[in-house]
KOLKOL-913652 format. One record per atom (N, C-alpha, C): x, y, z; residue in three letters. Coordinates in steps of 0.001 Angstrom, whole numbers, padded with zeros to 6 digits, always signed. Last residue first. Layout:
XYZala...
//
This chain:
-018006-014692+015326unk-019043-013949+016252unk-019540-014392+017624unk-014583-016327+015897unk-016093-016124+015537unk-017116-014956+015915unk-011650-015010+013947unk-012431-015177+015535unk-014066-015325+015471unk-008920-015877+012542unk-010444-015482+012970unk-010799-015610+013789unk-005725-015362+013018unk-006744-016093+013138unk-008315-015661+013178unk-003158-013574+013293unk-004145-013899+012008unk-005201-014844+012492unk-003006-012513+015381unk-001833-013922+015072unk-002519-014390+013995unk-004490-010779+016801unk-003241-010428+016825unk-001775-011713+015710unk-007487-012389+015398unk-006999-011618+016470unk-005446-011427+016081unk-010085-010627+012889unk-009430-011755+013203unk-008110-011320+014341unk-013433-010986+011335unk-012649-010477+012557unk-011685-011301+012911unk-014544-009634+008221unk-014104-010304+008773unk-013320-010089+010692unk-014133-008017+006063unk-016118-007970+007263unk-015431-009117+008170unk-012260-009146+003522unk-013077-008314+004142unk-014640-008324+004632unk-010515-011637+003035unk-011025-011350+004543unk-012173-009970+005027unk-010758-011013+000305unk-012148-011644+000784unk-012034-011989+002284unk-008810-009268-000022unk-010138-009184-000760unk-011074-009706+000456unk-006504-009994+002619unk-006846-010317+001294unk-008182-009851+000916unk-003559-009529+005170unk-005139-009396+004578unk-005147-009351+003197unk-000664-009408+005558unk-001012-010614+005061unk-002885-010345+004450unk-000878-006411+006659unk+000212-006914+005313unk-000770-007874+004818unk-002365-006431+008839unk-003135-006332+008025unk-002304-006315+006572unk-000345-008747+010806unk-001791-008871+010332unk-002199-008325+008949unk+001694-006698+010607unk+001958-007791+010236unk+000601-008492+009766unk+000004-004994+012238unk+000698-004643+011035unk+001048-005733+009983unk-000006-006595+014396unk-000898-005654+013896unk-000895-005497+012939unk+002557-006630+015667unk+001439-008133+014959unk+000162-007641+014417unk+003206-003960+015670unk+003841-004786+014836unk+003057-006244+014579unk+001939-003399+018195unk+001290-003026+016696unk+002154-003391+015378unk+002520-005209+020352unk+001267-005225+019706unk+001335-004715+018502unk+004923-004398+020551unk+004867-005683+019806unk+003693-005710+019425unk+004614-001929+021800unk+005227-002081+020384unk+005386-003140+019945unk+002963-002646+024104unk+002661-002053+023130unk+003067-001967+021649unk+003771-005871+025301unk+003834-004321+025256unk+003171-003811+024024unk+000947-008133+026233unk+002164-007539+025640unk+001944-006044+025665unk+000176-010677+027973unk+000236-009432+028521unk+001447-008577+027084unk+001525-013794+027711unk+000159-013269+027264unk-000193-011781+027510unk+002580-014605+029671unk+002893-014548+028211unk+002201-014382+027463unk+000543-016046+031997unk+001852-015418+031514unk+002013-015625+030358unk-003196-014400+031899unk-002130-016066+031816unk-000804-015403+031404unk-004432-011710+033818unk-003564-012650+032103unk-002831-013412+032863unk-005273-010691+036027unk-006223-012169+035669unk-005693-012728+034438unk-003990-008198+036286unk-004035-009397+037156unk-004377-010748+037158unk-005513-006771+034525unk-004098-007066+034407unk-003429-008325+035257unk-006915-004621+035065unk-007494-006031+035001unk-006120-006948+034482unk-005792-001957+034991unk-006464-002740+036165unk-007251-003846+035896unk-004940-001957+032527unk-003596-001852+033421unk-004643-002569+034788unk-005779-001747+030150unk-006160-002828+030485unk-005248-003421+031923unk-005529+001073+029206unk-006756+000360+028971unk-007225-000782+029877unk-003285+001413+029472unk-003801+001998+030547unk-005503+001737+030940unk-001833-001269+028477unk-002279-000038+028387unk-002907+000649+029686unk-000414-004242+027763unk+000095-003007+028721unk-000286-001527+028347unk-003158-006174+026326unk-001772-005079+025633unk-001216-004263+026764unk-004160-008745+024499unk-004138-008304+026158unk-002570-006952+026339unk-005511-008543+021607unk-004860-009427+022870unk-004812-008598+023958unk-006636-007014+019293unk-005084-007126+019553unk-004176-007717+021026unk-008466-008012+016486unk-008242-007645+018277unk-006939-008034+018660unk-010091-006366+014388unk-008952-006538+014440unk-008734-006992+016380unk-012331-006176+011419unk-012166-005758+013193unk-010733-006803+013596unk-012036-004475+008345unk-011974-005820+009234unk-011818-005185+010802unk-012094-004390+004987unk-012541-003433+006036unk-012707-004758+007494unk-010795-003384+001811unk-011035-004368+002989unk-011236-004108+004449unk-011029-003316-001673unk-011260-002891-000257unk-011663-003630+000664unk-011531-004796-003941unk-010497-004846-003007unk-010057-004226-001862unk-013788-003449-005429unk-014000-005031-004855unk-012582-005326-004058unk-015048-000370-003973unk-013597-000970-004408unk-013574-002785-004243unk-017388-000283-004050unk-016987+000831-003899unk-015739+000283-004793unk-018574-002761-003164unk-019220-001953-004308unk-018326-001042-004921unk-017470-002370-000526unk-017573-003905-001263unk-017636-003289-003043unk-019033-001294+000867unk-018065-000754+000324unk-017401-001730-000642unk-020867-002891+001890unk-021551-001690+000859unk-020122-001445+000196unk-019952-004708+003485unk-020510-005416+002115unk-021162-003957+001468unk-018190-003733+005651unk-017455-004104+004429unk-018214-004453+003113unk-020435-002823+006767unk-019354-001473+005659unk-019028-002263+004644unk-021309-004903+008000unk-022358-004482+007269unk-021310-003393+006392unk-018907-005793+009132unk-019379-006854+008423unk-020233-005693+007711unk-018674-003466+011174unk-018152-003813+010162unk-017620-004358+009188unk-021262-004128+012763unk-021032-002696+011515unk-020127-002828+010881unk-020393-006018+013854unk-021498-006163+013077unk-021783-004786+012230unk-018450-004957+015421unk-018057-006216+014761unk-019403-006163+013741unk-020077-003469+017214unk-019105-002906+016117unk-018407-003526+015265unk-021605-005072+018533unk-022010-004140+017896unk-021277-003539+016740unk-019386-006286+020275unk-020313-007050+019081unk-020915-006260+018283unk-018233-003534+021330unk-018106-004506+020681unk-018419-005545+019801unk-020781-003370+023506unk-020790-002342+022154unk-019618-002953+021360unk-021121-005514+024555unk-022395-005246+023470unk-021320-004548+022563unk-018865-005566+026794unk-019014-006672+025551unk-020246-006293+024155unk-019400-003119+027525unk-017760-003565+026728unk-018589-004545+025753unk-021632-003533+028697unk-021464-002388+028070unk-019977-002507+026902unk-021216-006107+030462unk-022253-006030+029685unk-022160-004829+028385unk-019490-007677+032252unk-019142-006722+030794unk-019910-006461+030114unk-021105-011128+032613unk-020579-010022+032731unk-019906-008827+031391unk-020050-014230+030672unk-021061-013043+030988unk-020194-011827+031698unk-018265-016479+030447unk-018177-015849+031592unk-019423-014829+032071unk-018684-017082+027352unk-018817-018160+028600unk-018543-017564+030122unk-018695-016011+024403unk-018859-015496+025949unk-019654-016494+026623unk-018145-016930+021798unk-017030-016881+022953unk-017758-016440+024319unk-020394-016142+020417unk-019971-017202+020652unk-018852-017593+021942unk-019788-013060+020458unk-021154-013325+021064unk-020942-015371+021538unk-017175-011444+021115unk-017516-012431+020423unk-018768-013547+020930unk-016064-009478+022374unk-017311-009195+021592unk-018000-009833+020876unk-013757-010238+023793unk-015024-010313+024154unk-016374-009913+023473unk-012023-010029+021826unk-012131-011264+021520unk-013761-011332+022754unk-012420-006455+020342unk-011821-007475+021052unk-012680-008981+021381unk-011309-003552+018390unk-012414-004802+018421unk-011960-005429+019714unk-009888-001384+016000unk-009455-002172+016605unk-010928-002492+017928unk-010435-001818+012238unk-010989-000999+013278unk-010676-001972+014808unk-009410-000607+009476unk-008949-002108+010041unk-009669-000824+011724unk-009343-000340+005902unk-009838+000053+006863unk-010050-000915+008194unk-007070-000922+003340unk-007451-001255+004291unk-008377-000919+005408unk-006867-001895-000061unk-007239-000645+001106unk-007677-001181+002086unk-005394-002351-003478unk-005901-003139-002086unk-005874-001759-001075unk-007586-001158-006164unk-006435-001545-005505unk-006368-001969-003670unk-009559+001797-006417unk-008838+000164-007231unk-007673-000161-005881unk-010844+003818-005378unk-011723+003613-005472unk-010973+001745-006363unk-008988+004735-001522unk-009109+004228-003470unk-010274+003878-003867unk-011089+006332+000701unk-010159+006040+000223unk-009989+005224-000976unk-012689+008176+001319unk-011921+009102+000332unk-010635+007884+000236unk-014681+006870+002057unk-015513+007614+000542unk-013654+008228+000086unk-014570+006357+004933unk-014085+005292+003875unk-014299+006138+002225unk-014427+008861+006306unk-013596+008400+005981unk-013245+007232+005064unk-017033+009222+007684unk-016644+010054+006487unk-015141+009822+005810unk-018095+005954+008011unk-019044+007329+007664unk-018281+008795+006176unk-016256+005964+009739unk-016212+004975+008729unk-017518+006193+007507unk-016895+007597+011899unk-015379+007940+011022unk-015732+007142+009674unk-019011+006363+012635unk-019202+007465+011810unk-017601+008011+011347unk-017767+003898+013224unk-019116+003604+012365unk-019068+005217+011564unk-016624+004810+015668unk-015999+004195+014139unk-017067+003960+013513unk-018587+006010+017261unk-017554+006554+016819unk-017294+006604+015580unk-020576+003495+017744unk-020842+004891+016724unk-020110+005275+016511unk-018466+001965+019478unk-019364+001366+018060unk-019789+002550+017177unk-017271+003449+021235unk-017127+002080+021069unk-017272+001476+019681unk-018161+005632+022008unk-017021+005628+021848unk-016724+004413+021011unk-021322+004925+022320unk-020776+006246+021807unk-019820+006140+021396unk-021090+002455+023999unk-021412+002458+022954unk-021316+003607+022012unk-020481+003939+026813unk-019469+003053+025736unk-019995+002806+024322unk-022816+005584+026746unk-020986+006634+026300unk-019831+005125+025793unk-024604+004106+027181unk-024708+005242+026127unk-023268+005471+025660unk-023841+002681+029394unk-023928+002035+028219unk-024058+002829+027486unk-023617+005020+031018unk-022484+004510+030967unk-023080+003496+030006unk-026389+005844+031612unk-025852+006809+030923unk-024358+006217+030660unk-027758+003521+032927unk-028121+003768+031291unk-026627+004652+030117unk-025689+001019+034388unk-025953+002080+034338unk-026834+002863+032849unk-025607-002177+036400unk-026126-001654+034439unk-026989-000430+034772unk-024804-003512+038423unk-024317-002614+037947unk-024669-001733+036457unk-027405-005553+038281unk-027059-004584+039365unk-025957-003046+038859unk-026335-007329+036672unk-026929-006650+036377unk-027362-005355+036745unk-021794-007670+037237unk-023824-008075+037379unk-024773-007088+036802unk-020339-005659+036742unk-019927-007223+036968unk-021455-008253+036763unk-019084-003833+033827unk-020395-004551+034694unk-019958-005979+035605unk-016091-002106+033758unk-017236-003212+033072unk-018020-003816+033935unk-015925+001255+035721unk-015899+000671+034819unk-016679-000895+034212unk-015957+004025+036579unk-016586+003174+036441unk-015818+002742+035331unk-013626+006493+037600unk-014205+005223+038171unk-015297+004416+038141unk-013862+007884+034405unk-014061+008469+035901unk-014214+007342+037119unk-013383+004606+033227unk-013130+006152+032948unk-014259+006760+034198unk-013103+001330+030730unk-013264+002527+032274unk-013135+003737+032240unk-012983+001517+028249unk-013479-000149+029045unk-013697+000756+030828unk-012969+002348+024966unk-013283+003054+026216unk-013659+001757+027086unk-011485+003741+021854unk-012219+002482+022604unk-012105+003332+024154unk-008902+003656+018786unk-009957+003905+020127unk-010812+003685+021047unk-008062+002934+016165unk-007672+002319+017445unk-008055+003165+019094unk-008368+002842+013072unk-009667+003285+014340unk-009247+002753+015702unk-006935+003153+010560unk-006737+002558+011681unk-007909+003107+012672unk-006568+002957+006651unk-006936+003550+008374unk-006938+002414+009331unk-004774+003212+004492unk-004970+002208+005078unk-005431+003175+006485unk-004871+004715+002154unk-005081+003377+001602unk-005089+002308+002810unk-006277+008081+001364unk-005718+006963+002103unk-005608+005856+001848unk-004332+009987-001074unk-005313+009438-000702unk-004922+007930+000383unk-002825+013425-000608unk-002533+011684-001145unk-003893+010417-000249unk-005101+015942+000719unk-003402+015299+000698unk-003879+013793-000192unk-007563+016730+001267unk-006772+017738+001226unk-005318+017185+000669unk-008728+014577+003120unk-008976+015162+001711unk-008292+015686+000811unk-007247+015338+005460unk-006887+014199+004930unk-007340+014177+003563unk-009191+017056+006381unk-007681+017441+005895unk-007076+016339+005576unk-011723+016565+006241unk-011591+017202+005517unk-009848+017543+005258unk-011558+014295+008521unk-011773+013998+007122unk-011246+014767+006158unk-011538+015956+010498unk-010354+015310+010114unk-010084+015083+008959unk-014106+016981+010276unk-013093+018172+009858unk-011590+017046+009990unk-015718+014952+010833unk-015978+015670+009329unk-014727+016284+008764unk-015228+015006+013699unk-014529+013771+012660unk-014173+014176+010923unk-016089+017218+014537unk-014763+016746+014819unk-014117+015765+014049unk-018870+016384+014011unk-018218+017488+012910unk-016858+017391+013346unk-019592+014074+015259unk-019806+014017+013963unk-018654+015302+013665unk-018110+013291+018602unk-018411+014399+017742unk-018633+014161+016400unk-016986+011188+019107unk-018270+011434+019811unk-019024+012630+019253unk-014469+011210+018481unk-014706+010695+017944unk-016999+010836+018639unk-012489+013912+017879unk-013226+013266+019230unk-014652+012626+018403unk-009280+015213+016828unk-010411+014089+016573unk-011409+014207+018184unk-006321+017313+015875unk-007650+016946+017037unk-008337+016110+016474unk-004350+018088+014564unk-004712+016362+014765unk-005777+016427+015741unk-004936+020627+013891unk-005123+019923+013072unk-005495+018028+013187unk-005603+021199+017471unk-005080+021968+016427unk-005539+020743+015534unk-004361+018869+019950unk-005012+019880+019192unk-004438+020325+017939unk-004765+015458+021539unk-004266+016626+020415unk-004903+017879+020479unk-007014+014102+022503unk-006029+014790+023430unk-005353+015665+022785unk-008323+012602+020400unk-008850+013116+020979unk-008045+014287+022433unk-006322+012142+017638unk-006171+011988+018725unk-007137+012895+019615unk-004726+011099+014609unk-005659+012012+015675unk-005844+011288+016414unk-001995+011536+012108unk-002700+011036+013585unk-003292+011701+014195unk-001222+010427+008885unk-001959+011160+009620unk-002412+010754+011370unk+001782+010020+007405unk+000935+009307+008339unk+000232+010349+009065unk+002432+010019+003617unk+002239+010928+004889unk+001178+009903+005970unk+003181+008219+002145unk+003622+009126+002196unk+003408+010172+002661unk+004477+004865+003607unk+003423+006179+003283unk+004011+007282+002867unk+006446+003245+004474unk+005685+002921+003663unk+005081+003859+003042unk+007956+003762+006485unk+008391+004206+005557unk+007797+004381+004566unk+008335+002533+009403unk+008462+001722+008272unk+008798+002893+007069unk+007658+005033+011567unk+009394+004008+010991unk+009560+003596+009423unk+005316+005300+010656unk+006678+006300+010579unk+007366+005843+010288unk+004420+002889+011667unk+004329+003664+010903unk+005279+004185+009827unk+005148+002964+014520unk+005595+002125+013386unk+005476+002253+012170unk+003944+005021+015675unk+005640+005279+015172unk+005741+004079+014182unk+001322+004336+015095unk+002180+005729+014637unk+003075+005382+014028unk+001430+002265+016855unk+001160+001873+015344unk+001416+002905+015112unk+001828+003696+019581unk+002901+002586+019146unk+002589+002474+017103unk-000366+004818+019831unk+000974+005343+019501unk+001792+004613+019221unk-002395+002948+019910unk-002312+004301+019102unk-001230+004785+018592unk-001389+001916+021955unk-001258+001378+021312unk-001606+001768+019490unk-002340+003875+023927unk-000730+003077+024688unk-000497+002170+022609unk-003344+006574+022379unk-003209+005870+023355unk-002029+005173+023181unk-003229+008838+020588unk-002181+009200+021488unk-002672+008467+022776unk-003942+008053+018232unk-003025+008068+018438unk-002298+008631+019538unk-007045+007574+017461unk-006556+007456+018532unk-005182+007400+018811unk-006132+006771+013866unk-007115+007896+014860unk-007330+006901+015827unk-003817+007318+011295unk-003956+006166+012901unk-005174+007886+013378unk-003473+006798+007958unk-004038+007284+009514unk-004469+006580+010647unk-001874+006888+005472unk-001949+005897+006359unk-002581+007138+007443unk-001436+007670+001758unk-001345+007987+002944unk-001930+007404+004302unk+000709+005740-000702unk-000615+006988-000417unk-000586+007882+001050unk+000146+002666-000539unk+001154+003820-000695unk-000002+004703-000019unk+000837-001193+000000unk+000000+000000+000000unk+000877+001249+000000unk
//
């Protein structure tokens, strides 16, 4: 892939890591990053339609994209965080994960898939996790994590088959990247099996590595840190 590459959420634990890798590699010819903490040009807040509109609009502006990244997400914040029981099922805290979670990227996807190729291979890769996997959930709990997740796994099965139209080699996939030393996942951290907890910059190198190997027809697809699918 050429053109130009955007990471939006770039200034989390794993945001930033796919940046620099980015960067490093060489590949692009310009890496765009937003970031709800930024200002100025890289601002994003993904809860905002016109915050997103106006990313859009400067990425418009330059070499077309050929590979986004949606690596944003929300599992705690002001001291709440995933449900343990029903008991804990707040309205206005399923609103804001699902806000961050699933609408966000749905509406980046919104104004961001239209500007990228209309030939050739493109990636739109939205980062997901292995709890959203309606099949996989044998524990329960997480009620707000785990919906809006599945939720967003199912929007982007439904992109990949409009955009489908758009570019038959466009590829649009949920991506989960394991158990990562973030700040995301720093207080549940206690319950990973060893060797299983990675840093950040290995995460977005199996990341990367991931969406190299993607093809046509993984697109709508969900698959975790080591290429594998993952069911619904």
């Amino acid at each position: 892939m050429s053109g130009a590459a955007v990471l939006i959420g770039a200034s989390g634990g794993i945001g930033a890591a796919l940046e620099a890798a980015l960067i490093e590699e060489g590949a692009f010819d310009i890496v765009h990053g937003f970031a709800r903490s930024r200002t100025g040009a890289q601002h994003i807040d993904i809860t905002e339609e016109a915050s997103i509109a106006a990313a859009a609009a400067i990425v418009a502006s330059g070499p077309a994209p050929s590979l986004i990244i949606v690596a944003t997400g929300v599992l705690h914040a002001d001291e709440r965080g995933p449900e343990k029981s029903l008991k804990d099922l707040d309205p206005a805290w399923l609103a804001l994960t699902l806000a961050v979670n699933a609408i966000g990227p749905a509406i980046v996807a919104k104004h961001f898939l239209p500007l990228m190729p209309r030939t050739g291979k493109s990636v739109f890769a939205v980062l997901s996790a292995r709890v959203g996997s309606i099949s996989d959930n044998k524990l329960g709990g997480w009620y707000g994590y785990r919906a809006s997740k599945a939720a967003l796994n199912m929007l982007v099965r439904t992109l990949a088959i409009e955009d489908k139209r758009r570019n038959d080699r466009g590829i649009v996939v949920a991506l989960h990247p394991g158990t990562v030393d973030t700040a995301l996942s720093r207080p549940f951290q206690g319950n990973v099996q060893p060797g299983r907890l990675f840093d950040a910059e290995r995460a977005a190198l199996q990341l990367l590595d991931v969406i190299e190997e993607l093809r046509p027809p993984d697109s709508g697809r969900f698959f975790d840190f080591e290429g594998k699918e993952i069911t619904p």
